[in-house]
C-alpha positions in Angstrom: 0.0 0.0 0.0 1.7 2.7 -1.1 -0.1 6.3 -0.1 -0.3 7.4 3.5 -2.9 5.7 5.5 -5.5 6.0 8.9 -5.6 3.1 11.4 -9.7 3.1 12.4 -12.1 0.7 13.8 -15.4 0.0 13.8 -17.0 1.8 15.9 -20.9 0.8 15.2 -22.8 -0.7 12.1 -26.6 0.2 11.8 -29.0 -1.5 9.1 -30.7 0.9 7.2 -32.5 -0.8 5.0 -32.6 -4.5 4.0 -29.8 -3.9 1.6 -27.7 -0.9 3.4 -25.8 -0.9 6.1 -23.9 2.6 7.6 -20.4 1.8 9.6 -19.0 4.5 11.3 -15.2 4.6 11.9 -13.1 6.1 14.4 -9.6 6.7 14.6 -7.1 4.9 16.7 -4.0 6.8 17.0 -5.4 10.2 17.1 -8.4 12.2 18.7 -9.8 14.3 15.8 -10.1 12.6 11.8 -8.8 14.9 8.9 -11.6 17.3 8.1 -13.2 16.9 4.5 -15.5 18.5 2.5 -18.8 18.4 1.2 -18.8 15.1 -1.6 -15.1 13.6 -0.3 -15.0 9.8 0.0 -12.2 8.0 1.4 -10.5 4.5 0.3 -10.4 1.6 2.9 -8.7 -1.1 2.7 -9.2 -4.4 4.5 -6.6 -7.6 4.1 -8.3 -10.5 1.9 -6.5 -13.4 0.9 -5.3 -12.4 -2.8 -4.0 -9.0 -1.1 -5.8 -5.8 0.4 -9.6 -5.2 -0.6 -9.4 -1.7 -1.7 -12.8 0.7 -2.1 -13.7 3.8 -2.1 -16.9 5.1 -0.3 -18.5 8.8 0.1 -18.2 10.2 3.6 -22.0 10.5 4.8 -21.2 12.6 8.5 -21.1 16.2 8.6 -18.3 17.8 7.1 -17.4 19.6 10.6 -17.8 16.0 12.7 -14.6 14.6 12.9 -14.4 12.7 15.9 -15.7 10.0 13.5 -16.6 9.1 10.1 -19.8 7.2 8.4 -19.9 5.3 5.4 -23.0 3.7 3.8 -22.4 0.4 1.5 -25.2 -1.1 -0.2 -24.8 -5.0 -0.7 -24.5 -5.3 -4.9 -25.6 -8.3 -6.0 -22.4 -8.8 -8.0 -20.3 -8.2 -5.6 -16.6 -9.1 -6.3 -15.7 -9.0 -2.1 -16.1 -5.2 -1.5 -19.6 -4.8 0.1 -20.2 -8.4 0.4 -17.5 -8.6 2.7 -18.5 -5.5 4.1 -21.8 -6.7 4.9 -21.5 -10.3 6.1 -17.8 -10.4 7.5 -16.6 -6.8 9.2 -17.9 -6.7 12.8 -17.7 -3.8 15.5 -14.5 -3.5 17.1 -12.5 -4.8 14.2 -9.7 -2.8 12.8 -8.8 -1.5 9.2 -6.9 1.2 7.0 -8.5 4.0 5.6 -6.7 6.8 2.6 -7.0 10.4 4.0 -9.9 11.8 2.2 -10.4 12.5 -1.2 -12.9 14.9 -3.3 -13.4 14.3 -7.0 -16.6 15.8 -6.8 -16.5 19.0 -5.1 -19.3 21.9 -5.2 -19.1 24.5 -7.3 -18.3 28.1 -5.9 -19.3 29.7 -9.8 -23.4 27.8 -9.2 -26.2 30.4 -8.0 -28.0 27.3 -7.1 -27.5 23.7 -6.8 -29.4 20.6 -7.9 -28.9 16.6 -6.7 -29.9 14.3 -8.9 -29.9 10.7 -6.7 -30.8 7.0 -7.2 -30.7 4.2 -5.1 -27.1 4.3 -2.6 -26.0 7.7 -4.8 -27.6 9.6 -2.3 -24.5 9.1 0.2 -22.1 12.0 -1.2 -24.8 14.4 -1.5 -25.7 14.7 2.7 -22.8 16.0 3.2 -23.0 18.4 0.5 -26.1 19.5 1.4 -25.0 20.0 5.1 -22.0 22.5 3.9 -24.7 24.3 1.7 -26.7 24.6 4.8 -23.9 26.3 6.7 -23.1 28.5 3.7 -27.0 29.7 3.5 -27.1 28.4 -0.7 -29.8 26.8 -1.9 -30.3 23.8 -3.3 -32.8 21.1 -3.9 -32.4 17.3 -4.1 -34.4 14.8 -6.4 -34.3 11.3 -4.8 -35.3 8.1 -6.8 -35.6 4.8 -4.8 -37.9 1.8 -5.2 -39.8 2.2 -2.2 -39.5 4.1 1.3 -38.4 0.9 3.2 -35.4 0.8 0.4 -35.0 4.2 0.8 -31.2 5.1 2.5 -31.6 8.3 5.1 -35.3 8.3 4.6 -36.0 9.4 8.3 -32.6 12.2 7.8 -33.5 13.6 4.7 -37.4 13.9 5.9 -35.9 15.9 9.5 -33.1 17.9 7.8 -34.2 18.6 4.6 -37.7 18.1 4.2 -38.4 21.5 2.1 -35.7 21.0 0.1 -36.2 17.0 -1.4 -38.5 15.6 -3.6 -38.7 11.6 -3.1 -39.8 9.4 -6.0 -40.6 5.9 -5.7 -41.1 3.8 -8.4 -43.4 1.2 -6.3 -45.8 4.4 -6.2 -45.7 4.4 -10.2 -43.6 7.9 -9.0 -40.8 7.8 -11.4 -38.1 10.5 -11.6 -37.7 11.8 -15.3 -34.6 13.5 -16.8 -37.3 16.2 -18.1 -37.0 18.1 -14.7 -33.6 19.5 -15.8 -36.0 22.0 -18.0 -37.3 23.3 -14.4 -34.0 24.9 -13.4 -33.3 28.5 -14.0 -30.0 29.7 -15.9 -27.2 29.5 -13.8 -27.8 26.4 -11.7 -25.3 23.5 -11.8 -26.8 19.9 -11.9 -25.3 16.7 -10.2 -26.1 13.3 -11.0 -25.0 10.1 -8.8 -26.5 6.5 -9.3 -26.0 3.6 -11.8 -24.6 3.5 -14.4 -27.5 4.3 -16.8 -29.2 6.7 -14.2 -25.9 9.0 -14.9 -25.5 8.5 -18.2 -29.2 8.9 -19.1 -29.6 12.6 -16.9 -25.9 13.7 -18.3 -26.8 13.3 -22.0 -30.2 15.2 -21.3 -28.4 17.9 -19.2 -26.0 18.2 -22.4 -29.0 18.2 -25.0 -30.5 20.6 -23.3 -27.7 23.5 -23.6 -26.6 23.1 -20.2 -22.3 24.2 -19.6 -20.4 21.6 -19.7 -18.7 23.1 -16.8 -22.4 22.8 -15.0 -22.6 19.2 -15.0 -21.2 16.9 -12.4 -21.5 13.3 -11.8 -19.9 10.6 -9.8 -19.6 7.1 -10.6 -19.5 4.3 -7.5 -16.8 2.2 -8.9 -15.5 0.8 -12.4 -18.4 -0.9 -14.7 -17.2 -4.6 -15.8 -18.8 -5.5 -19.0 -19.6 -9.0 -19.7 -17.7 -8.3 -23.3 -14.6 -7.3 -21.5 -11.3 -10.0 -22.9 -8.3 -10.6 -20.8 -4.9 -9.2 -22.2 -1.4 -9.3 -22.1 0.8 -6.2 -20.7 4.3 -5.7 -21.2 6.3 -2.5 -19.5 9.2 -0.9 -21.2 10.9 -2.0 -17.9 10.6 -5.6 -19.2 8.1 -7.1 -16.7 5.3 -8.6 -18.2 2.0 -9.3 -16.6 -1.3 -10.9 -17.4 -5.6 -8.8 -16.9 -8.3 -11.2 -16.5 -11.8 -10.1 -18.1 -12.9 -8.8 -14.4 -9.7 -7.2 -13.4 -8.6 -3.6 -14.4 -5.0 -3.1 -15.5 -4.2 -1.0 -12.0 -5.0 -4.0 -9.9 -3.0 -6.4 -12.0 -0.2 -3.6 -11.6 -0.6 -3.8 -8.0 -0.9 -7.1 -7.4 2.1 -7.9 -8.7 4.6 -5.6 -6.8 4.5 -2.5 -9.8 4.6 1.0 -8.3 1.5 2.5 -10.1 0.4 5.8 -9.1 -3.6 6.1 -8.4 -6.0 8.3 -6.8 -9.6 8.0 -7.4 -9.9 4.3 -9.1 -12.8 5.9 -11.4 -11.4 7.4 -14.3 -11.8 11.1 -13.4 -8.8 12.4 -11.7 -6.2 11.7 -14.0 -3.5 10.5 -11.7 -2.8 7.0 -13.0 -2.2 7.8 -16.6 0.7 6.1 -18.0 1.9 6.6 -21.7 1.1 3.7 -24.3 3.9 2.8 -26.8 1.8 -0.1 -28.8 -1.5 -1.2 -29.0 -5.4 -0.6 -29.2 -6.8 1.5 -26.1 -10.6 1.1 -25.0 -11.3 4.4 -23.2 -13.8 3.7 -20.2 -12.4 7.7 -18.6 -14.2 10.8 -17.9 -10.8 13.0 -17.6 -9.1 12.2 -21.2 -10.4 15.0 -24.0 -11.4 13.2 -27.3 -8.2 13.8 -29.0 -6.0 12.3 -26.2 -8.3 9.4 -26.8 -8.0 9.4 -30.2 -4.4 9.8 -30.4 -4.5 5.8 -28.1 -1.4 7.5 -26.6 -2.1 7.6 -24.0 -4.4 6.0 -20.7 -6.5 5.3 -17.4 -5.1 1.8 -16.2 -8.0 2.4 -13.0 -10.9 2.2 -16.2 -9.7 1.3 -19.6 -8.4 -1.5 -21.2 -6.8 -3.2 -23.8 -9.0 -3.3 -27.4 -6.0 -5.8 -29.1 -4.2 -8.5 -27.3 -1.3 -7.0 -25.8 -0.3 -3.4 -24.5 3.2 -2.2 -23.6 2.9 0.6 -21.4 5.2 3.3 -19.7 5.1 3.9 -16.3 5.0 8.0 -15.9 
């Protein structure tokens, strides 16, 4: 593990709904956490038997509450030993690692008003968003989709705390959120969108058929998207090493795994910080932080998101 880390246990674990559970985490070595802000997440890392478990989850507490963090982690049905392990294995009192925290989707200072766009578990960066928006006295408004109100994460919060601000929408009430409320907004207000997949991608493309700035939208993505397309390749470093992706792997893990130095940050394809210059071969982009003509120059890219198109890469490490 190779950036600076926290020592924390758990503290408590609460259920809140049949598919969520919130773990709240607090430090061993020190009294007071790092302070964050509004839409950070942090990275923990728990020993498994292939090497650490690494995953990065929004920070759900007030910004200003460090004595502590909380973390909500929904149990995916395709879990690959992040939240499954989460759920059925991690107990109160046990110990772990967590990264200092990290904020690829901050607020933006330029919006005269702000607008959450959640579904399902993407709720969890925007509570703490909307708490630092509550301190600053900017407004804002939050449209929440969920499949019912017993699925429904920080259902009892959101109704105390931000009752005038939210708009629920359950689909088991035929109540379904539609990408036609981005024509509601007024000029000026910057959109954020966090969810599945296709909940992002569908509200995004709207947002950007609409005529909104590109420098209005935001989005965050939980973690990288495995396609049941995706081919295992071959990798070979201008160092000389030479290592082997499965289908369900990305190219940073297999770096990891096997002892390479890889530089990495925010595992999702947005920050930039695990770029590494391609000398030969076929590039599938899966990134939100390349422009189009990096992309189409296959010069460059992501190992945290995108893979190999042709059967072998050889990469240099930056």
């Amino acid at each position: 593990m190779k950036e600076h880390t926290i020592p924390v246990f758990i503290k408590s674990i609460e259920k809140l709904t049949p598919q969520v559970k919130q773990f709240t985490l607090s430090p061993i070595n020190m009294t007071k956490l790092p302070p964050f802000s509004g839409g950070s997440h942090i990275i923990t890392y728990i020993a498994g038997e292939n090497g650490f478990i690494t995953r990065a989850y929004s920070l759900t507490n007030l910004p200003d509450q460090t004595d502590s963090y909380q973390i909500a982690i929904r149990l995916s049905e395709n879990s690959n030993g992040g939240s499954k392990y989460w759920h059925e294995s991690i107990k109160m009192g046990d110990f772990l690692k967590i990264s200092y925290p990290k904020n690829h989707f901050p607020l933006s200072f330029k919006a005269k008003h702000h607008v959450f766009y959640a579904a399902g578990i993407g709720i969890t960066p925007f509570l703490s968003m909307m708490a630092e928006l509550r301190e600053r006295k900017t407004t804002f408004e939050l449209h929440y989709a969920s499949k019912s109100e017993d699925l429904c994460s920080f259902y009892s919060l959101i109704k105390e705390n931000f009752a005038d601000e939210t708009t629920f929408y359950f689909s088991n009430r035929h109540n379904k959120l539609s990408n036609e409320t981005l024509l509601d907004h007024r000029i000026g207000t910057h959109v954020y969108f966090c969810g599945p997949e296709s909940f992002i991608s569908s509200f995004r493309n709207e947002a950007e058929r609409l005529g909104y700035p590109k420098s209005s939208i935001h989005f965050e993505h939980f973690a990288v998207s495995f396609s049941k397309n995706n081919k295992a390749f071959q990798v070979k470093l201008t160092t000389g090493s030479s290592i082997s992706v499965s289908k369900d792997q990305t190219l940073l893990e297999a770096l990891l795994i096997n002892g390479i130095n890889a530089p990495y940050s925010c595992r999702v394809g947005r920050c930039g910080t695990c770029e590494v210059k391609v000398i030969e071969g076929e590039i599938e982009h899966n990134d939100t932080f390349l422009t189009e003509d990096q992309k189409n120059g296959h010069e460059c890219m992501l190992t945290c998101v995108s893979r190999a198109k042709s059967e072998k890469l050889v990469i240099q490490l930056n």
